[in-house]
N, C-alpha and C positions, 0 to 999 in steps of 0.2 A: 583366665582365658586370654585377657590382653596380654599379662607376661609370656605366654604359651606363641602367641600371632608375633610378640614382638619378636621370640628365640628362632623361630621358623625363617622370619623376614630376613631375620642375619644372617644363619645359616644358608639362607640360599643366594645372599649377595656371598657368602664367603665362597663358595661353591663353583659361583657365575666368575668370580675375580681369577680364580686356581684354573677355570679351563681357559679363560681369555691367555693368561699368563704363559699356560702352556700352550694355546695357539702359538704367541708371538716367539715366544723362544725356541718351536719346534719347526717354525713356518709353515706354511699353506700348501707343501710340497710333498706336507705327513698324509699316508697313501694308509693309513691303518693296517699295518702288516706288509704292504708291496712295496715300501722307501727302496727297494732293489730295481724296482721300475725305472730306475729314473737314470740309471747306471746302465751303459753300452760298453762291451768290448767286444772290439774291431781288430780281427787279426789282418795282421803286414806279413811282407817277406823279407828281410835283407834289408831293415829301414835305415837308411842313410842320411846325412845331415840334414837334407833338403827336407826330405820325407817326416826327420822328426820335427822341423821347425812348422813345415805346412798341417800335419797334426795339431798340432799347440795350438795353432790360431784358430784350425777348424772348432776345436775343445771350448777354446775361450768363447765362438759363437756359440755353441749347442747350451753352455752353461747360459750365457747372458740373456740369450734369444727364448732357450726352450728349458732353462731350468734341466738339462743333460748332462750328465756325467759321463764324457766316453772315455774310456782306457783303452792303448793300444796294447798287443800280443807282437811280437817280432816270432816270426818261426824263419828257421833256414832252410828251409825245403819247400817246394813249393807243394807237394804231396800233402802237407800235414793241414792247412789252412780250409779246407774243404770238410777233410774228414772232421775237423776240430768242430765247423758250425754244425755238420750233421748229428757229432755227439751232444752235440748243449753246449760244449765248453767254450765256444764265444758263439756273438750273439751276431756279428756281421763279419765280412769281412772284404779286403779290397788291394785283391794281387793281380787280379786273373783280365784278360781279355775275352770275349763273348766264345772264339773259337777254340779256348781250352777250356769254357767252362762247358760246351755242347761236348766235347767229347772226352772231359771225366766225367759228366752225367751217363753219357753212356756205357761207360767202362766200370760204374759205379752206382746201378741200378737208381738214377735222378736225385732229386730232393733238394737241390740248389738252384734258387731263383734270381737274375740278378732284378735289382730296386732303382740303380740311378748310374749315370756315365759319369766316368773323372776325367780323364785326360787318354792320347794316343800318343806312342813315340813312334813315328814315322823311322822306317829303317832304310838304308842307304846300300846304294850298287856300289860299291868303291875297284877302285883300279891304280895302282903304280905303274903301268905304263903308258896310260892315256891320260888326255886332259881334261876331254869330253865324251859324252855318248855316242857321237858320233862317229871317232876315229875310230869305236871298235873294227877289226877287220873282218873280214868272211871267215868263218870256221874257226871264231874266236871260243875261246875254253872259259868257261864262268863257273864257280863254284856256288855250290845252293847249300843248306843243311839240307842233313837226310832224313830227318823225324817229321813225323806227320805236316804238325801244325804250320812247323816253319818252315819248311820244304813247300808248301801251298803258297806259303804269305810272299815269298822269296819268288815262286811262279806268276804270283798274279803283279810282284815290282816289275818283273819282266815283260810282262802282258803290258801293263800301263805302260812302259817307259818304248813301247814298240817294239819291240824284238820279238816276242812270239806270240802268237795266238791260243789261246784254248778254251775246250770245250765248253759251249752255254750251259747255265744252269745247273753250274758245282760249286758250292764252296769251298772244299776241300778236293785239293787237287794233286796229281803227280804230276810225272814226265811222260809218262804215259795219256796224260789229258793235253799234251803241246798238239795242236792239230796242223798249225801251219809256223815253220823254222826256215825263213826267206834265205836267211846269211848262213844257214848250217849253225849256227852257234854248237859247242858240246858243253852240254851240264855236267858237271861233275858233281858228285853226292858227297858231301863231308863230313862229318860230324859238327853240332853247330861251333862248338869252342872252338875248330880247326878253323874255318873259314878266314877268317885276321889271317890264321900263322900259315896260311895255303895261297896267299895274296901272292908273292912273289913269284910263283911257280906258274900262277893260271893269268889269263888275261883279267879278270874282272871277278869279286866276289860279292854274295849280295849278304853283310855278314851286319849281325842284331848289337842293338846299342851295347848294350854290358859287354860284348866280346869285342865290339868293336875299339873302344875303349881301353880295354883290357890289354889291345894288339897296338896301343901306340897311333889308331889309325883318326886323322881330323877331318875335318868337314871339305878343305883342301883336295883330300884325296876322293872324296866323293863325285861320283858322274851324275848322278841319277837319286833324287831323295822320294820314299813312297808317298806318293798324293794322297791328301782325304778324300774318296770320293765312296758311294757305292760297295765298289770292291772294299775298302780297308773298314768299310762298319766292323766288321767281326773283328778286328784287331785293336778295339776303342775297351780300354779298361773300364772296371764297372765293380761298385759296391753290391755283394749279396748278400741271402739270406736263406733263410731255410723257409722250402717249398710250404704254403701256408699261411705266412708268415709276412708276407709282402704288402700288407694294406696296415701295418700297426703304424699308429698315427706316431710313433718314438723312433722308428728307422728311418719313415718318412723324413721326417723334422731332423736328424743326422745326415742325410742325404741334402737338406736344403742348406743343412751350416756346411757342406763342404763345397757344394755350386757358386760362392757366389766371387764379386770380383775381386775382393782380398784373397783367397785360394789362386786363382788367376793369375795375380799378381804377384805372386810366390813362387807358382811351378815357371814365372816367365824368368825371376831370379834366380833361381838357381839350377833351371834345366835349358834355359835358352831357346834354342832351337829343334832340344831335341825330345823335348814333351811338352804336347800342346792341349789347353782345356777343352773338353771335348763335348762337354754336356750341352751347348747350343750351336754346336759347328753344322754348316747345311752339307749335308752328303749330296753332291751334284752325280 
């Protein structure tokens, strides 16, 4: 019987020794089947140097902070990055501003929530014949985009910068909502990639960073840059998820490894002045 109590006693240290062992070799992170939990991928659009360096750091918080593993997705369309979270195929993601995310939910029966704000790029009225907002003349010609979102965003620079008025209680607006045009200004409708290469010909365009860019055009040539206030909340980009889904304490915790002032401090290196952190700006 004692040989019996003794075989028992050691088998069950040897037993106790084999799970400790694999505790520490498998760490505290072993989810008993769900080790996938702990892995995030976050589709981008067109991620550019700045965009993969400010990733990396975010990654290195999520891993050191929350034990996360996030992987980014690059898509080149900005179409696919929506559909992709609605299918399962990524788990977050963060291209969109609040005003394209309202109206591909509508256009694509809902189901994307967004979770936390990143940053805004303020877009710019430029002009090569003025120097300021001021000199524009009476019955000056301004080029807008012609597509929904930026055609509104482009109305309400206008709005702000004092040139036109329009109607209360739209956020999504035409030329058709201008209620009051003191100077005449004429809008002209462009396509947004035109706007840069339509500069020379019109008095004044109010044309989006990438195109602007794109058109050779600096900060120099700027009149008029879009204020944070109010108006441009919908234009403040933003990490989502799928409708549901917005209280998992894992997206949360990727949302808080990308707020904080090392991220800040990145988008201020490598975008300057033309993206700004947006997740504690006061909208006045």
């Amino acid at each position: 019987m004692r040989r019996r109590r003794r075989n028992t006693i050691v088998w069950s240290i040897i037993v106790l020794v084999i799970l400790v062992a694999g505790w520490f070799s498998f760490g505290p992170g072993l989810n008993f089947g769900s080790n996938n939990s702990k892995v995030v991928t976050v589709g981008v659009v067109g991620e550019s140097k700045g965009d993969e360096a400010i990733w990396k750091s975010i990654a290195k918080t999520a891993k050191e902070k929350y034990g996360i593993t996030i992987k980014t997705k690059n898509f080149t369309d900005y179409n696919q990055p929506n559909k992709a979270l609605k299918s399962g195929d990524i788990d977050l993601n963060a291209f969109q501003h609040y005003a394209f995310l309202k109206s591909w939910n509508k256009s694509n029966g809902g189901g994307i929530v967004a979770i936390g704000r990143t940053y805004i790029a303020p877009i710019r009225l430029y002009s090569k014949k003025y120097k300021k907002l001021s000199d524009l003349p009476d019955g000056a010609t301004i080029a807008i985009p012609n597509d929904a979102t930026n055609e509104s965003r482009a109305l309400f620079v206008l709005k702000n910068a004092g040139l036109i008025k329009l109607r209360s209680g739209k956020t999504l607006v035409t030329v058709a909502d201008i209620t009051d045009n003191p100077n005449n200004y004429k809008i002209k409708e462009v396509a947004a990639e035109q706007t840069g290469r339509v500069l020379s010909s019109v008095d004044a365009a109010v044309v989006n960073n990438d195109y602007a860019s794109a058109a050779g055009l600096t900060d120099k040539q700027a009149i008029y840059i879009e204020p944070i206030n109010k108006d441009s909340k919908q234009w403040i980009n933003i990490i989502c998820c799928k409708k549901g889904q917005q209280n998992k304490k894992i997206y949360q915790e990727v949302v808080k490894a990308y707020q904080t002032a090392e991220t800040k401090k990145l988008i201020k290196k490598y975008y300057g002045n033309t993206e700004i952190a947006a997740w504690d700006v006061k909208l006045k």
